[in-house]
VODOVEX-522677 format. One record per residue (C-alpha): residue in three letters; x, z, y. Coordinates in pm, whole numbers, padded with zeros to 5 digits, always signed. Layout:
BEGIN
ALAXZY
...
REM end
This chain:
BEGIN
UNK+02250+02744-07761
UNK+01963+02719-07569
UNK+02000+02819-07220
UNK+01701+02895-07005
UNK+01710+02947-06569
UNK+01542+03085-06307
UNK+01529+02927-05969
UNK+01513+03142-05684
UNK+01481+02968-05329
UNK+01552+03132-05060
UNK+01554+03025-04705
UNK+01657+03226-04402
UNK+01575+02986-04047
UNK+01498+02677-03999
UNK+01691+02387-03893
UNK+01561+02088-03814
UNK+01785+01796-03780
UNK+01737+01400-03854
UNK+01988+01362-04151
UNK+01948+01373-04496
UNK+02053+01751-04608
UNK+02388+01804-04699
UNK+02443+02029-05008
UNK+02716+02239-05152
UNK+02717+02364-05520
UNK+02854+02654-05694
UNK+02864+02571-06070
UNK+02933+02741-06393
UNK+03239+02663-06599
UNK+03116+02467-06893
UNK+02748+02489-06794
UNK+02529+02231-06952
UNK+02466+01903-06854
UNK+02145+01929-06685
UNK+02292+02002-06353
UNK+02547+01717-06393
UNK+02246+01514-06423
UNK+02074+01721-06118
UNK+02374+01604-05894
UNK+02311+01270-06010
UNK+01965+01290-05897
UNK+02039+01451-05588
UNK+02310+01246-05485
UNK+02126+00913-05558
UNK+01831+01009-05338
UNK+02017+01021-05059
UNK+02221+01324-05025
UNK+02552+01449-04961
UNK+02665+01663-05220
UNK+02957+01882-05282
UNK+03041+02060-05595
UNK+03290+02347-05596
UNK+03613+02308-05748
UNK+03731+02617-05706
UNK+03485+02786-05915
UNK+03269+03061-05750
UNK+03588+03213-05628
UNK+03530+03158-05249
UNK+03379+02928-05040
UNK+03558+02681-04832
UNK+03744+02813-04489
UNK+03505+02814-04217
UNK+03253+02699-04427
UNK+02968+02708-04205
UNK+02590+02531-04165
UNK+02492+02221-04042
UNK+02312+02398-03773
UNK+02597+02490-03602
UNK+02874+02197-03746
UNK+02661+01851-03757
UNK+02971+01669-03879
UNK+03131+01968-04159
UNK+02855+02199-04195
UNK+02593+02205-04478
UNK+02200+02277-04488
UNK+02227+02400-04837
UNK+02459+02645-05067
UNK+02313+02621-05423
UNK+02409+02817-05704
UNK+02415+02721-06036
UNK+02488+02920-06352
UNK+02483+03281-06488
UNK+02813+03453-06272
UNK+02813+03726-06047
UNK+02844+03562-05707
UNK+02864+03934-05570
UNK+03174+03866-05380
UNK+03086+03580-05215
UNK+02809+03805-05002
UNK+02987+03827-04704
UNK+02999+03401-04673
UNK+02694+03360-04789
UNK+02526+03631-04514
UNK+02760+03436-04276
UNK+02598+03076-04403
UNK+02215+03224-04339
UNK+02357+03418-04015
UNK+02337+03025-03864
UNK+02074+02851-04048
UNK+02198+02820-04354
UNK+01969+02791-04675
UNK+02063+02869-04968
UNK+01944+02773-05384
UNK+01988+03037-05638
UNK+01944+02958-06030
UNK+02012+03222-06283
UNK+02026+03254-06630
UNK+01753+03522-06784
UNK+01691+03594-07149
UNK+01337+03671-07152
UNK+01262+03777-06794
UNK+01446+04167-06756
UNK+01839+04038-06921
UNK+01945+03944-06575
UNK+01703+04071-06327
UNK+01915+04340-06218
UNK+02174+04094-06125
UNK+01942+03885-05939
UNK+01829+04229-05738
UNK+02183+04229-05662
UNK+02184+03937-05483
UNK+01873+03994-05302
UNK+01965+04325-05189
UNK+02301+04217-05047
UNK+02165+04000-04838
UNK+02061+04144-04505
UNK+01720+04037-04367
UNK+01485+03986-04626
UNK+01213+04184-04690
UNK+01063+04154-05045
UNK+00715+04256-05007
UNK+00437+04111-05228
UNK+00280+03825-05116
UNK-00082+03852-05029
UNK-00139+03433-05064
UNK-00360+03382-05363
UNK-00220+03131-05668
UNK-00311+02829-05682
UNK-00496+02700-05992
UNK-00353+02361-06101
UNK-00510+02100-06400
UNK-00291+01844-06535
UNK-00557+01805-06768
UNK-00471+01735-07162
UNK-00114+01886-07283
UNK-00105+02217-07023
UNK-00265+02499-07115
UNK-00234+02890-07015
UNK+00113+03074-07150
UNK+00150+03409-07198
UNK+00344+03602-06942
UNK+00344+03925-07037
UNK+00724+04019-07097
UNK+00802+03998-06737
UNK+00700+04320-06643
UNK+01003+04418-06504
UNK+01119+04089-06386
UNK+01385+04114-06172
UNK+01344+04497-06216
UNK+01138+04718-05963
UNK+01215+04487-05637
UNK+00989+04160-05826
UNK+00641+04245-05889
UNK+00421+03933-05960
UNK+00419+03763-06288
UNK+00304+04022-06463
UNK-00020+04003-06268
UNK-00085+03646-06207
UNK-00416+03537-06348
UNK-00402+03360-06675
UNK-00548+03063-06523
UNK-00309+03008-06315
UNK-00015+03010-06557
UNK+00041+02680-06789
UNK+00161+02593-07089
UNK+00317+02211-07201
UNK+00117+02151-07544
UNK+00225+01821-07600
UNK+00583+01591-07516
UNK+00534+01395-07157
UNK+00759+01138-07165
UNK+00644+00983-06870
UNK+00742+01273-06642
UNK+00563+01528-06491
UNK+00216+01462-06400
UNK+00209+01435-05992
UNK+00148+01785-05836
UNK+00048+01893-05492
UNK+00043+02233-05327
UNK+00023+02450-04973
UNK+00278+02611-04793
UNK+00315+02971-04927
UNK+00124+02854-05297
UNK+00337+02917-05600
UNK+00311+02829-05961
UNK+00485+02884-06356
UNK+00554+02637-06577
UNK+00646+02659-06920
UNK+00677+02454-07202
UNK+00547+02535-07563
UNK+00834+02638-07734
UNK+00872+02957-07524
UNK+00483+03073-07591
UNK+00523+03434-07731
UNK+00701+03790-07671
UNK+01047+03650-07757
UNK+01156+03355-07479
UNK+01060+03259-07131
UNK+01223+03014-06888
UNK+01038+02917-06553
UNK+01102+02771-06251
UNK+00924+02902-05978
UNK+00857+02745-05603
UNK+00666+02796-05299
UNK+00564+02528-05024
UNK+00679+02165-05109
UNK+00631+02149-05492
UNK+00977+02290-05677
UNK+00988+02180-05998
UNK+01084+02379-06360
UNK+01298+02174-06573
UNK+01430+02289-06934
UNK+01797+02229-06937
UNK+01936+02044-07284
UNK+01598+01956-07353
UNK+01453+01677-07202
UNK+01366+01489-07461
UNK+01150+01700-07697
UNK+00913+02003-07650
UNK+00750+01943-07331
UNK+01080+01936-07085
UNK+01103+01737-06773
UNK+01456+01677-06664
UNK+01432+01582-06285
UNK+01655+01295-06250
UNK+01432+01055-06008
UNK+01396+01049-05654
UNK+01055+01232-05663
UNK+01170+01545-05818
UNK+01503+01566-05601
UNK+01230+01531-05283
UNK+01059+01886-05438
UNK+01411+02027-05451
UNK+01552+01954-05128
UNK+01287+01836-04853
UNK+01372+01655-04593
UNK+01426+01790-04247
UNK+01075+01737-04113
UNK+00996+01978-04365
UNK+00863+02276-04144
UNK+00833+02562-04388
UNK+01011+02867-04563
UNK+01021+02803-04983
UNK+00929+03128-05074
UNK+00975+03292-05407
UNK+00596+03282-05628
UNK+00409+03564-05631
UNK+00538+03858-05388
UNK+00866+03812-05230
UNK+00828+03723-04869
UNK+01121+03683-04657
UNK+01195+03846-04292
UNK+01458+03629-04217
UNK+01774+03684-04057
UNK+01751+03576-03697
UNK+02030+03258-03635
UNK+02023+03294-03298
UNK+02338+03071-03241
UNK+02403+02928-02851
UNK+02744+02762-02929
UNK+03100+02802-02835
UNK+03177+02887-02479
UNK+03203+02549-02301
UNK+03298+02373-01965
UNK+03107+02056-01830
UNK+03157+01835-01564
UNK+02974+01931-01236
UNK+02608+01712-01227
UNK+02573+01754-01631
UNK+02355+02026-01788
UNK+02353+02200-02100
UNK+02028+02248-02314
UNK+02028+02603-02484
UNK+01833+02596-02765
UNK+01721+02929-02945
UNK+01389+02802-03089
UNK+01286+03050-03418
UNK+00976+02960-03592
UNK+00761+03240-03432
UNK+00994+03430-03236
UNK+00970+03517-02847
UNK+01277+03499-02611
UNK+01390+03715-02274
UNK+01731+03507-02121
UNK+01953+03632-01839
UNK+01676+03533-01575
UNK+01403+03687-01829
UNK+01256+03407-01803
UNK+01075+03284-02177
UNK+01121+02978-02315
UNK+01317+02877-02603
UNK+01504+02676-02429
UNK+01711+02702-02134
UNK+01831+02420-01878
UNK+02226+02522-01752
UNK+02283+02311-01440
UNK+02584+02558-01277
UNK+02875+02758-01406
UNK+02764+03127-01540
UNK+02696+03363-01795
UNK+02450+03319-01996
UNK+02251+03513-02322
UNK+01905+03521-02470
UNK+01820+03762-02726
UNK+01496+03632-02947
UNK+01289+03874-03143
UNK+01060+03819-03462
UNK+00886+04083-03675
UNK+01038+04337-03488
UNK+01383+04225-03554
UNK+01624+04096-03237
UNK+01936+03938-03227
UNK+02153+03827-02873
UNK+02382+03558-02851
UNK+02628+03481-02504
UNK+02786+03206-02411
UNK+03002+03121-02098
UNK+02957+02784-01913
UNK+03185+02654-01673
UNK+03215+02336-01427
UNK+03484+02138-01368
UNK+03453+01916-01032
UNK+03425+01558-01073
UNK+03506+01303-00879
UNK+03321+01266-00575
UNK+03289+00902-00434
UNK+03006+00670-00235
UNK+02973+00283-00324
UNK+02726+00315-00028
UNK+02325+00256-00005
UNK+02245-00119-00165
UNK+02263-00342+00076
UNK+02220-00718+00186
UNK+02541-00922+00336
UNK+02540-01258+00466
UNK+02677-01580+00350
UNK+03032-01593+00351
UNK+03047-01232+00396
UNK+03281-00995+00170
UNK+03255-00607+00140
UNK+03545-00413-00003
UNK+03413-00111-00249
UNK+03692+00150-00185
UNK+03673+00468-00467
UNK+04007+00589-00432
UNK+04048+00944-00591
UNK+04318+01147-00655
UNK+04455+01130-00993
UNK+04145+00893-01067
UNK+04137+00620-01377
UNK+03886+00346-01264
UNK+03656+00091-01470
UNK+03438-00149-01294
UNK+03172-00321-01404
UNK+03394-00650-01503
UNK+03633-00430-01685
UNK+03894-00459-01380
UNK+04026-00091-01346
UNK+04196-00136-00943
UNK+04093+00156-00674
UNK+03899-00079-00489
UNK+03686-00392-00556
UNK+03612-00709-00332
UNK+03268-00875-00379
UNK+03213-01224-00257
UNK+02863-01328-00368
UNK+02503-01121-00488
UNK+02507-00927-00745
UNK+02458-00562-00921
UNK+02828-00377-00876
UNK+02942-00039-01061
UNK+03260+00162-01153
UNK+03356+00510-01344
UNK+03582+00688-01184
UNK+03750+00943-01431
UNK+03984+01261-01342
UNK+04055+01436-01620
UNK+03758+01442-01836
UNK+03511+01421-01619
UNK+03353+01021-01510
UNK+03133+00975-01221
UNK+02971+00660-01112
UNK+02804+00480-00849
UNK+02610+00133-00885
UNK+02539-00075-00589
UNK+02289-00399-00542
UNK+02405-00659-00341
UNK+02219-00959-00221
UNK+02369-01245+00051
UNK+02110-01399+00291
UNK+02154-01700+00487
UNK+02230-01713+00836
UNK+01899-01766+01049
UNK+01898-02141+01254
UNK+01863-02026+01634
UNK+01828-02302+01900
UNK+01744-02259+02258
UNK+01819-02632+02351
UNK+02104-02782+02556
UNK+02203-02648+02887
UNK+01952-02830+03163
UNK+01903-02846+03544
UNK+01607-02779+03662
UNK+01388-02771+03978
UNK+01338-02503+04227
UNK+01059-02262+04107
UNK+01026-02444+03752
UNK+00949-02178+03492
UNK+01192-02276+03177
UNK+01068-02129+02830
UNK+01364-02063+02579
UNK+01231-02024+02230
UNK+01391-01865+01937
UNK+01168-01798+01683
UNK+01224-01792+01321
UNK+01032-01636+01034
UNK+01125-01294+00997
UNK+01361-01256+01293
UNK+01385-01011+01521
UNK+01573-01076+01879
UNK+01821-00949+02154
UNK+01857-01184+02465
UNK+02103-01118+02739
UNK+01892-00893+02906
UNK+01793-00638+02604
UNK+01467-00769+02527
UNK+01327-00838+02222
UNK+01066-01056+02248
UNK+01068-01433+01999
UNK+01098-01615+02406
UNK+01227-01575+02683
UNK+01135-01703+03033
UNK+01419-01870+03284
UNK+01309-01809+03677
UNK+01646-01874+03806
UNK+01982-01987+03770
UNK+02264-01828+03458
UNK+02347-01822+03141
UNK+02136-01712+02875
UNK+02173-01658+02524
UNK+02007-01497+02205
UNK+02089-01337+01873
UNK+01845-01361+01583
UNK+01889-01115+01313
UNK+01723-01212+00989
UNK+01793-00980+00681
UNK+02067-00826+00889
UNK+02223-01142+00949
UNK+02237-01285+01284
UNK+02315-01576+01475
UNK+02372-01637+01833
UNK+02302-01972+02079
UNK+02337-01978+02446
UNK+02217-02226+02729
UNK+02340-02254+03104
UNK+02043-02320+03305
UNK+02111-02467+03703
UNK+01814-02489+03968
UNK+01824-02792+04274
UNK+01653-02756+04533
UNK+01293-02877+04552
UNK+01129-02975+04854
UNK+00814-02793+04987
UNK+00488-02966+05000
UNK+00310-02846+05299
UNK-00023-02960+05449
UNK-00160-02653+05582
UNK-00451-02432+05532
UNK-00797-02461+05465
UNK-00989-02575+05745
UNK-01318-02566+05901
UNK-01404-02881+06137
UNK-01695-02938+06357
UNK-01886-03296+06295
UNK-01694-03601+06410
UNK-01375-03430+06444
UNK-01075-03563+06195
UNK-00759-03368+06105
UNK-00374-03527+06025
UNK-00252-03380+05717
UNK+00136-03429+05766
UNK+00358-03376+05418
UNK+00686-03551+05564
UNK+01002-03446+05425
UNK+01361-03647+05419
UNK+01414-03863+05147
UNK+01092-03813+05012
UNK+00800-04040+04841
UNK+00452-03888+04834
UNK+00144-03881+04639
UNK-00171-03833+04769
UNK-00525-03787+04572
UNK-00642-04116+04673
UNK-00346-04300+04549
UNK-00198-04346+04895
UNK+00186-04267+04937
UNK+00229-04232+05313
UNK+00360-03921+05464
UNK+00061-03830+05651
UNK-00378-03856+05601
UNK-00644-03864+05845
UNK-00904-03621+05717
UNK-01247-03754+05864
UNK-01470-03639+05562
UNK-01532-03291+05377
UNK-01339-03271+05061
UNK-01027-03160+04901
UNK-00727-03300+04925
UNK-00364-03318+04767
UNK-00049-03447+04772
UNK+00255-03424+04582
UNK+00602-03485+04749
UNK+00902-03564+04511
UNK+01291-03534+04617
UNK+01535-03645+04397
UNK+01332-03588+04067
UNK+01188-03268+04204
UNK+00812-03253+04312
UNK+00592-02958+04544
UNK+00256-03001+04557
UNK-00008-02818+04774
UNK-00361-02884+04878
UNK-00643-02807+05126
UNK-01014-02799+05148
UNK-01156-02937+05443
UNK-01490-02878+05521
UNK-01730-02931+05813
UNK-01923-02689+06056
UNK-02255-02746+06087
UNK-02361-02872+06439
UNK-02627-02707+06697
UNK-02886-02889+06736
UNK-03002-02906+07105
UNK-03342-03175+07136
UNK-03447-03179+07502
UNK-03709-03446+07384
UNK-03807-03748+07509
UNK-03797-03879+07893
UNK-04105-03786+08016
UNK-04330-03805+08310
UNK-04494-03522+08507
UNK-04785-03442+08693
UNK-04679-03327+09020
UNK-04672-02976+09060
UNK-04638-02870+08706
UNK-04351-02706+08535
UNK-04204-02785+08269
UNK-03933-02577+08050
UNK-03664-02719+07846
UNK-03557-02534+07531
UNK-03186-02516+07364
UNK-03183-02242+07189
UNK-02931-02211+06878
UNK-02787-01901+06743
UNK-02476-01740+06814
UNK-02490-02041+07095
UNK-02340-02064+07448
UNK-02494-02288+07704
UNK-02419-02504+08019
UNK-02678-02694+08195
UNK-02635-02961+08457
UNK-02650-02691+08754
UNK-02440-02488+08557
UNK-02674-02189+08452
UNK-02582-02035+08091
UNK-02979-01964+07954
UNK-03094-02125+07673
UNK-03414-02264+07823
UNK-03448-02441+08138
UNK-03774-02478+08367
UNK-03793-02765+08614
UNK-04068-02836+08857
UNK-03964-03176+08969
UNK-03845-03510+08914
UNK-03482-03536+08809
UNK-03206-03613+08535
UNK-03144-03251+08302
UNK-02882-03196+08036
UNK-02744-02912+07853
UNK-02387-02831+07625
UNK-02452-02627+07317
UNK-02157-02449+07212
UNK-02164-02261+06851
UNK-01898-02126+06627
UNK-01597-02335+06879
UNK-01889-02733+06815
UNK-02043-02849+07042
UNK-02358-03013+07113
UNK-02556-03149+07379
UNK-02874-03387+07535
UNK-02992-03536+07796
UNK-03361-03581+07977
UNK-03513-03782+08192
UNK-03804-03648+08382
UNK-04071-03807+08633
UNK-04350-03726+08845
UNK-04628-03904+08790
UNK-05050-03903+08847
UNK-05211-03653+08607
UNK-05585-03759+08727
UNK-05791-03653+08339
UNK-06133-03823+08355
UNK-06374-03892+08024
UNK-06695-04031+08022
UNK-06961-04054+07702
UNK-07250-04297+07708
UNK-07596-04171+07553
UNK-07678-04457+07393
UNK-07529-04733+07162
UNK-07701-04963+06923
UNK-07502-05082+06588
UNK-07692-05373+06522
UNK-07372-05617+06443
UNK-07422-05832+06749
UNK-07127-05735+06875
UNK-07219-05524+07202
UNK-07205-05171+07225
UNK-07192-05164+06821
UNK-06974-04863+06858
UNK-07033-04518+06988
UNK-06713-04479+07211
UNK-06601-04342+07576
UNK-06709-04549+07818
UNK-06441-04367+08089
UNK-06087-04217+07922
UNK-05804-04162+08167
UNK-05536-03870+08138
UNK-05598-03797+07823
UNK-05293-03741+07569
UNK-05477-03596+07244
UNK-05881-03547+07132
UNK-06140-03499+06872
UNK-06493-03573+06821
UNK-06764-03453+06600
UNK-07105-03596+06577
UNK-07438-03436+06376
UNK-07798-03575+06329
UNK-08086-03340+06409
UNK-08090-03131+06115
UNK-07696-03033+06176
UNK-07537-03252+05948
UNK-07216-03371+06014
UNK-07198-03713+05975
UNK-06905-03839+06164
UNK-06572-03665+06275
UNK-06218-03900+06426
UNK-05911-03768+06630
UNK-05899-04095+06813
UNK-06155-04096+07029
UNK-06093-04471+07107
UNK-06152-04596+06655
UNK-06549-04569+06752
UNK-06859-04459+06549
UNK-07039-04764+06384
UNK-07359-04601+06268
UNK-07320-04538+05868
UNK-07273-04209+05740
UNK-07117-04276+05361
UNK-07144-04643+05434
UNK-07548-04636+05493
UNK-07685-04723+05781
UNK-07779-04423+05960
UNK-08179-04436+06158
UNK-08261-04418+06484
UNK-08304-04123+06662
UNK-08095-03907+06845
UNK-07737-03736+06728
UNK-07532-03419+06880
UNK-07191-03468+06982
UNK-06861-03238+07037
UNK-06544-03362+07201
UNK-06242-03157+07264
UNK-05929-03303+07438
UNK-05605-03225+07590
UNK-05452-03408+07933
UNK-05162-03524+08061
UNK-05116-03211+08232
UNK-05214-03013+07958
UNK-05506-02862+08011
UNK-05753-02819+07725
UNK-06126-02912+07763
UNK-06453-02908+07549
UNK-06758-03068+07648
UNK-07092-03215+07415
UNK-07415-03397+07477
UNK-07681-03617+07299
UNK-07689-03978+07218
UNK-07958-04198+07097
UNK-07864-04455+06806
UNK-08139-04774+06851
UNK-08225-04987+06556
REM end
């Protein structure tokens, strides 16, 4: 008997999961071999599949999809064979209610035998919509062997609700001609594209078997017949694939040629449920195409639950809604603190205390006490578990070494010695006895001092007991002005002492007789003062009553002193700064300036201040050594004078300030002629009076 099928998939939401699809089929008592040989198929390319025992009688207990049951639920429900699966409506809306997808082969005898039974199906299923389908056909060429098949007793396929194959195009309706062993020719499509094929010994009023599919390629096969006439009995890998896609298929398998599907929302947000507090819960609604409104209204398809609550969404497509609720509560979980991460030092140990009530501990070497003791770096964690909710904490611990701090061994020092303790060490940071921070410290007197350095929060700690003796105290005095020819004792003495001084010499006192500066250093019992002083010396007044002198009788003479900023004291006791004397005698004056003083002494004497000078008016320089030179002839009284001679056309031609060094004649070393010469002579006397006189000489050859 030859037996011929319609396949009719149908698929009501999508599901996408990461698993090959699990599968569980309905099948006809004593039905022919070509599904055993389907299963085969199936089952070798990777899938799980279940056949019914029972026999179309009922579907498991809480048979439900692998939407909702990863572990027990399936993706597909397949029927196979010509029964009346009426009954099992109820499951099967169930099975599409949450993702479910389900395979429906029938038997026909020509195309109207069983359509009403297939209408019965299709209309007892809520949620589809058979409309026809506005996508065109697709026109496929497998070249030699297919050729067009006549379609024409399916008008009333699957009575009025399946319009379709009686008006698809000739061309895109094909016949196999010829016997392909080889398999059937590779054939690709588009989503919502579908196609007939039938084989040649169907051509005509009286038979017609197809198998029809929409989306990823479904293929026909001819059930005890796969040998001869043109069938193709899907038994490899590639044929199962066109059957049952895998998951990252994203598209509805629609009947060809004008059944679309409005399908039934599975809007499915699990079992109530109660986490532990600090989890969340991922709500996912997502329909192909569908919009959302949750509790909040806000409108995603998914939803983040981080606290206890409530909560729905209700998704819409097409005009069709569905709600689902689902209560989520929070249990508390344990609540502990390992602490921040922290550094310890060496030799250090930290206890980790997470004691909790009823609490079940595991630590991170799988030792399960309340509390843990660490001893050395390292990365430390621990569950801690009350009922079934874990927390846990991780904490990173590193060890640094202790810094080396030295602020040298307790000392003695000298009074007034400065003493700088130093403590620094890379990184460090400081607290001396006093609060202060800084890497040093400076000692000024006598106590104990000490320091910790902290380094990486480790610190370490030295001390030093500083004592002072007494020093002794170098002092010479101040700097000092002294007037010319005085000296000063510089006096450092001091019991017990030895002494430096900045010429080398070690006595206890210096005669300052020079300007300069000068030092000395005085040491007692290891301890040494130093001071110096600058000595320097006034300047002097000079007082210059001149020579010893003579003077005329009768004249006055007056004796100067003057400094400034001077006192005076002359030899009769008057203060002025000049002096004028009028006779014979011994004068002296004391010049006192800025606390120096000066003074000088003069002799004075009358004496006769007769002035006489007398010029001869002639002279002859003829080398015979009389009268060669034109000189006074009379010069008494006279201290200073000048003379100036010119020839007769006013030409100077001799000029002396001693009137006693004598013309000889020559102007520019020539002998000068004959004739008479103009003289001038100007001269000062003894008792200062000031005189001019001229006349004429004659020079003879």
């Amino acid at each position: 008997m030859k037996q011929h099928f319609l396949i009719l998939l149908l698929l009501f939401s999508i599901s996408s999961v990461s698993h090959a699809d699990r599968i569980y089929i309905i099948n006809s008592p004593g039905y022919n071999t070509a599904e055993a040989q389907l299963i085969t198929a199936i089952a070798n390319n990777g899938h799980t599949v279940v056949v019914d025992s029972v026999l179309f009688v009922s579907l498991p207990p809480g048979f439900t999809s692998a939407c909702v049951d990863s572990v027990n639920g399936y993706d597909w429900l397949c029927f196979f064979g010509n029964n009346n699966y009426s009954g099992l409506l109820p499951q099967i809306q169930a099975f599409i209610d949450v993702g479910g997808k389900v395979f429906y082969q029938y038997e026909v005898s020509c195309c109207t035998n069983s359509s009403q039974s297939v209408a019965d199906i299709l209309s007892g299923l809520t949620g589809l919509n058979i409309t026809p389908n506005p996508d065109p056909y697709i026109a496929l060429n497998f070249g030699a062997g297919w050729a067009a098949a006549n379609m024409s007793c399916c008008a009333n396929f699957i009575g009025n609700a399946y319009k379709g194959l009686d008006g698809m195009p000739v061309v895109n309706q094909f016949q196999a001609t010829n016997t392909l062993p080889g398999g059937a020719p590779p054939i690709t499509t588009c989503l919502n594209f579908g196609f007939v094929f039938t084989t040649d010994d169907f051509v005509g009023a009286a038979h017609q078997g197809a198998i029809v599919g929409v989306g990823d390629v479904n293929f026909w096969y001819d059930g005890d017949e796969p040998s001869f006439n043109g069938g193709v009995t899907p038994v490899n890998t590639a044929v199962v694939d066109y059957f049952f896609p895998e998951a990252s298929t994203t598209c509805y398998l629609l009947p060809p040629g004008c059944i679309t599907t409005n399908p039934v929302l599975a809007v499915y947000l699990g079992n109530d449920t109660t986490l532990c507090q600090g989890n969340n819960l991922l709500l996912d609604a997502t329909v192909l195409n569908a919009t959302y409104q949750w509790q909040d209204s806000s409108l995603a398809s998914t939803y983040s639950v981080t606290q206890a609550g409530t909560y729905w969404v209700t998704v819409t497509l097409n005009g069709c809604s569905k709600t689902d609720t689902i209560q989520v509560n929070f249990l508390p979980g344990p609540v502990f603190d390992l602490g921040n991460d922290t550094t310890l030092c060496t030799g250090d140990t930290l206890t980790l205390d997470v004691t909790t009530a009823n609490g079940n501990y595991l630590w991170h070497d799988s030792s399960t006490g309340s509390s843990y003791t660490l001893t050395q770096p390292g990365t430390y964690w621990v569950n801690v578990s009350v009922s079934s909710c874990t927390s846990s904490d991780t904490l990173h611990v590193a060890y640094s070494n202790y810094p080396v701090v030295d602020i040298g061994n307790d000392t003695t020092l000298c009074q007034g010695t400065a003493y700088l303790l130093d403590a620094t060490v890379s990184g460090g940071s400081y607290l001396w006895q006093d609060n202060t921070s800084d890497s040093v410290f400076t000692v000024t007197q006598p106590g104990t001092y000490w320091v910790t350095v902290t380094v990486a929060h480790c610190g370490s700690t030295d001390s030093v007991i500083v004592n002072y003796k007494p020093s002794p105290v170098a002092d010479i005095g101040n700097d000092t002005l002294l007037c010319p020819g005085n000296t000063l004792l510089l006096d450092a003495t001091s019991v017990n002492a030895t002494y430096l001084w900045q010429d080398g010499s070690q006595d206890s006192m210096y005669t300052v007789t020079a300007s300069g500066s000068y030092w000395v250093t005085v040491t007692v019992n290891d301890c040494s003062d130093a001071d110096s002083v600058t000595i320097s010396y006034k300047t002097i007044p000079v007082v210059d009553l001149g020579s010893d002198t003579s003077v005329c009788d009768g004249t006055t003479i007056v004796l100067d002193a003057t400094n400034p900023n001077a006192n005076y004291l002359w030899q009769d006791g008057s203060t002025t700064a000049v002096f004028s004397l009028s006779s014979a005698g011994t004068y002296w004056v004391e010049v006192t300036a800025d606390q120096c003083k000066s003074s000088d002494t003069v002799r004075i004497d009358n004496t006769d201040c007769e002035v006489q000078l007398q010029m001869p008016n002639v002279f002859t320089p003829n080398g015979d050594g009389m009268n060669d030179l034109y000189l006074p002839v009379v010069i008494k009284g006279i201290q200073q004078g000048s003379i100036v001679i010119y020839n007769r056309w006013g030409l100077k031609i001799y000029e002396s300030s001693n009137l006693n060094a004598g013309w000889n004649g020559k102007f520019k070393n020539s002998y000068c002629p004959g004739g008479d010469y103009y003289w001038f002579v100007n001269y000062t006397g003894i008792n200062k009076s000031e005189n001019k006189i001229s006349g004429f000489l004659t020079l003879i050859r």
